[in-house]
C-alpha positions as CSV (number, residue, x, y, z in Angstrom):
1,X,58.4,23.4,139.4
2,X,60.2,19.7,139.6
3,X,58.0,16.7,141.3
4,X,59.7,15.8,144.3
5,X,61.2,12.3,143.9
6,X,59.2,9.5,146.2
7,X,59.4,6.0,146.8
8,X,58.1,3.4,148.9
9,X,59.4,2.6,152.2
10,X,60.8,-0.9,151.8
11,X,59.1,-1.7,155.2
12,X,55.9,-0.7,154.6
13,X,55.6,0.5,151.5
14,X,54.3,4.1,152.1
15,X,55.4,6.6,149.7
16,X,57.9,9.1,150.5
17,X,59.6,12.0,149.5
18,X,63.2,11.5,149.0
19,X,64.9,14.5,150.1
20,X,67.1,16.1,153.3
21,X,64.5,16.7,154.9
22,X,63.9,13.2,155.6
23,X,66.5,11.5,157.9
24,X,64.9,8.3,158.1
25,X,64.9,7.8,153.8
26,X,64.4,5.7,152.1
27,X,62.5,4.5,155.5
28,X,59.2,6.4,156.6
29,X,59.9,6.5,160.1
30,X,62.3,5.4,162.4
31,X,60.0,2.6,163.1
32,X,60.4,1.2,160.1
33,X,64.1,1.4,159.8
34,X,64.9,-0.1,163.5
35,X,62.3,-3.1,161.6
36,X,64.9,-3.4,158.8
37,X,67.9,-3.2,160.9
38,X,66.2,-6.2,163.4
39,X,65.5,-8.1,160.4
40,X,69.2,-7.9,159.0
41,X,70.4,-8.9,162.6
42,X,68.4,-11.9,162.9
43,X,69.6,-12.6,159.2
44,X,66.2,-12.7,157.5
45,X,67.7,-10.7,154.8
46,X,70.7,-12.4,153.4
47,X,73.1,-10.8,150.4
48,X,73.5,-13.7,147.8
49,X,77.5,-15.1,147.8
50,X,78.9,-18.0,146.1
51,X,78.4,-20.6,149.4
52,X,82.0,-22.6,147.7
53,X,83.5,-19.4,147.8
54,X,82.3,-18.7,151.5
55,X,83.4,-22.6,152.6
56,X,87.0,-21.9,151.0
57,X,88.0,-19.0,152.6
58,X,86.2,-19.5,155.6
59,X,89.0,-22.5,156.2
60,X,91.7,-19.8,156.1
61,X,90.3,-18.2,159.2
62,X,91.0,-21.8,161.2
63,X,94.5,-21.5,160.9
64,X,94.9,-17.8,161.9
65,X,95.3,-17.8,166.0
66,X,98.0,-15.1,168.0
């Protein structure tokens, strides 16, 4: 019989099983995913970008008005 696959719940780092049965994956909890999704929303995490790129096109945007 296969291992089930587990890994650690980025919040909290408790192991879990990744699988269907778990809707919150890879989260242990709700709890811990409504943690991730706050810190996200109050940009703790960030996605690295290329901050010249950002300031270019962000310039287009002032021109754009209906």
């Amino acid at each position: 019989m296969k291992k089930p696959l587990t890994v650690a719940c980025p919040t909290c780092s408790t192991q879990v099983e990744w699988s269907t049965d778990n809707p919150y994956r890879p989260f242990c909890c709700e709890r811990c995913k409504l943690i991730d999704l706050g810190a996200w929303a109050a940009e703790e995490h960030k996605i690295p970008g290329d901050s010249l790129e950002d300031e270019l096109f962000s310039g287009e945007l002032d021109g754009m008005r209906h």
